[in-house]
C-alpha positions as CSV (number, residue, x, y, z in Angstrom):
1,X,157.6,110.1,-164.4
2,X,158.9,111.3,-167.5
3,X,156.6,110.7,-169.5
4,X,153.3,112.8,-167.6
5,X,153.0,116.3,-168.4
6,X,154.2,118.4,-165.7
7,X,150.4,119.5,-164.4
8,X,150.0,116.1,-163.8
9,X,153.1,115.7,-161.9
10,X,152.3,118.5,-159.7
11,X,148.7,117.1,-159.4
12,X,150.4,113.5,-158.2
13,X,152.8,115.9,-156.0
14,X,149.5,117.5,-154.1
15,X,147.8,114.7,-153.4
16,X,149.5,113.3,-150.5
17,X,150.4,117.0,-148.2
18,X,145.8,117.5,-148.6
19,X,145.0,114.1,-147.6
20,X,147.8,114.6,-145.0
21,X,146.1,118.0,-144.0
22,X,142.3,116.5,-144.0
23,X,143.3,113.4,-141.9
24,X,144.7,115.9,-139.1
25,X,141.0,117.7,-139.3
26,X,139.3,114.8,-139.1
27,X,141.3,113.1,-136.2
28,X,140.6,116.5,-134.4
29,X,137.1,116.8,-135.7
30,X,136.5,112.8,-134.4
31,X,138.3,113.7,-131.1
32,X,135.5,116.7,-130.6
33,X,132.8,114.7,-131.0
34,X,133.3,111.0,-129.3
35,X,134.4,113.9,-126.3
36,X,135.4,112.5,-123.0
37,X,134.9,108.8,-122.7
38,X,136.9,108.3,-119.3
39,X,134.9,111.7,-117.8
40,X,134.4,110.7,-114.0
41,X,131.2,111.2,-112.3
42,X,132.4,114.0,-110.8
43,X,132.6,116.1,-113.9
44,X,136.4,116.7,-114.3
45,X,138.0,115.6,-116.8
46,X,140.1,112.5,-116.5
47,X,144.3,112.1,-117.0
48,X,143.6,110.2,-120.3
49,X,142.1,112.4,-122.2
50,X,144.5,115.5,-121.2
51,X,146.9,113.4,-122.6
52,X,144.7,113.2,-125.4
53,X,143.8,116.8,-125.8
54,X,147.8,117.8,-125.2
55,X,148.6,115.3,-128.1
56,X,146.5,117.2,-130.7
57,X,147.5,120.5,-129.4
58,X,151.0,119.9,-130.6
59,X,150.2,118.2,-133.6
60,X,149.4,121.5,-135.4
61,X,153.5,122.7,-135.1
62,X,154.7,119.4,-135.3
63,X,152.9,117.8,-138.4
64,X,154.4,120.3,-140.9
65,X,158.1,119.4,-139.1
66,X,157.9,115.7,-139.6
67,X,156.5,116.2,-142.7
68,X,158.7,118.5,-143.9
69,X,161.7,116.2,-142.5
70,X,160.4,113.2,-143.8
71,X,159.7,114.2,-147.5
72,X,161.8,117.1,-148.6
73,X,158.6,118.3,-150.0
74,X,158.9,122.6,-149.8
75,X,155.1,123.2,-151.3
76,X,153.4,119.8,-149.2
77,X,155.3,120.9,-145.7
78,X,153.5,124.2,-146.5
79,X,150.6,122.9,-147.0
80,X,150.8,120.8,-143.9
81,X,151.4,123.3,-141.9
82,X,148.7,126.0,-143.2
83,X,145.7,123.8,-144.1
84,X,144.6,122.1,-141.3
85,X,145.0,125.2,-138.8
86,X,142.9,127.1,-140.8
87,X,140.3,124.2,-141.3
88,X,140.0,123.8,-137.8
89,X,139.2,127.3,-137.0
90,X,136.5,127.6,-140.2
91,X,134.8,124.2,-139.0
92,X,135.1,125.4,-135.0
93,X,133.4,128.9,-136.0
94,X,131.5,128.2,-138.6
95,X,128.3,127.7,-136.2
96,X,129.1,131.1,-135.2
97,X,129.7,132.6,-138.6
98,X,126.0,131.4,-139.9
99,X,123.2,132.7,-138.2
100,X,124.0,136.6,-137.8
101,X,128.0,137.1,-139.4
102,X,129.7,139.5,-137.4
103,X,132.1,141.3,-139.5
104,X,134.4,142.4,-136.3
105,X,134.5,138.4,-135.9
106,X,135.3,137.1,-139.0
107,X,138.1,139.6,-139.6
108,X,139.2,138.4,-135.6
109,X,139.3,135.3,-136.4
110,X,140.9,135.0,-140.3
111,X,144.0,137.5,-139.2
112,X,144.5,135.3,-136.4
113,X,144.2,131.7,-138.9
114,X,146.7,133.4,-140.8
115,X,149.2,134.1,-138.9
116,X,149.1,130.6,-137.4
117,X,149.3,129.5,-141.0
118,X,152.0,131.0,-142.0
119,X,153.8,130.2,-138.8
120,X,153.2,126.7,-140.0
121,X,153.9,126.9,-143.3
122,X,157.2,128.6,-142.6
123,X,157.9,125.7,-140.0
124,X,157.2,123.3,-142.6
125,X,159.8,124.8,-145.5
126,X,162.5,125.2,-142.9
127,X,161.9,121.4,-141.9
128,X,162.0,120.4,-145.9
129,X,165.6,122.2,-146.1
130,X,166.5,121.0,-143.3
131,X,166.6,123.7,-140.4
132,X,164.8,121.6,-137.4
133,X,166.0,124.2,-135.2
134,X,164.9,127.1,-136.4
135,X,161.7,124.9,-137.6
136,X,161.3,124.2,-133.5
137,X,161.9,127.8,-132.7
138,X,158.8,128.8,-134.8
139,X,156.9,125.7,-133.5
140,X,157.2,127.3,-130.4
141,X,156.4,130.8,-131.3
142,X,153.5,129.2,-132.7
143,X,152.2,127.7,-129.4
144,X,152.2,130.8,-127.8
145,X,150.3,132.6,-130.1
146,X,147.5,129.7,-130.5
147,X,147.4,130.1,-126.2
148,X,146.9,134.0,-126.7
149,X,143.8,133.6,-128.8
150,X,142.2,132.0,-126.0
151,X,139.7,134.5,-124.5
């Protein structure tokens, strides 16, 4: 690659931690809406799909770790870790957002994106320079703040 200019390179360099990012939205995104396919007539959900659903919970702290461990890559195990959280929370509130915005909300609901963000993010550089334990230590500070947002 000596030969490209060096916005080029860091183009080429981007590419792969977004696609990586969108794929993890879209997996949960497809999850969401094919819902419960094993739901038994009794309306409870079924053993499957909390497998399922436990799955993409810890693929938010654990994407920008193998990531991170994987390729080396400081700014893409960032961006692994801090897209897809907050694209997740924008697409789950966005119905919310557009009628009537609720300033109180959106304020709510950004501070809280960011915080998981960087908590990824921060995961995903420790991971890239090799630090798996303290990269598991915020994985798991992560996890309990995503289960205090719940209401």
């Amino acid at each position: 690659m000596a030969g490209l200019p060096k916005y080029k390179m860091e183009k080429k360099r981007l590419v792969s931690p977004v696609v990586v990012s969108l794929l993890i939205i879209a997996l949960i995104e497809l999850v969401g809406m094919i819902g419960d396919p094993f739901r038994v007539e009794s309306g409870g959900a079924s053993i499957y799909w909390l497998f399922v659903e436990t799955f993409i919970l810890f693929l938010f702290p654990a994407a920008p770790i193998i990531y991170g461990g994987i390729t080396r890559d400081r700014l893409g195990s960032i961006l692994v870790g801090a897209l897809p959280i907050m694209g997740f929370l924008l697409l789950l509130n966005f119905n919310y957002f557009y009628p009537s915005p609720d300033l109180k909300r959106i304020v709510e609901v950004v501070a809280y994106g960011v915080s998981l963000s960087i908590i990824s993010g921060l995961e995903g550089y420790f991971a890239s320079k090799r630090m798996i334990p303290i990269a598991i230590l915020l994985g798991a500070l992560w996890f309990f703040i995503f289960i205090s947002g719940f209401d």
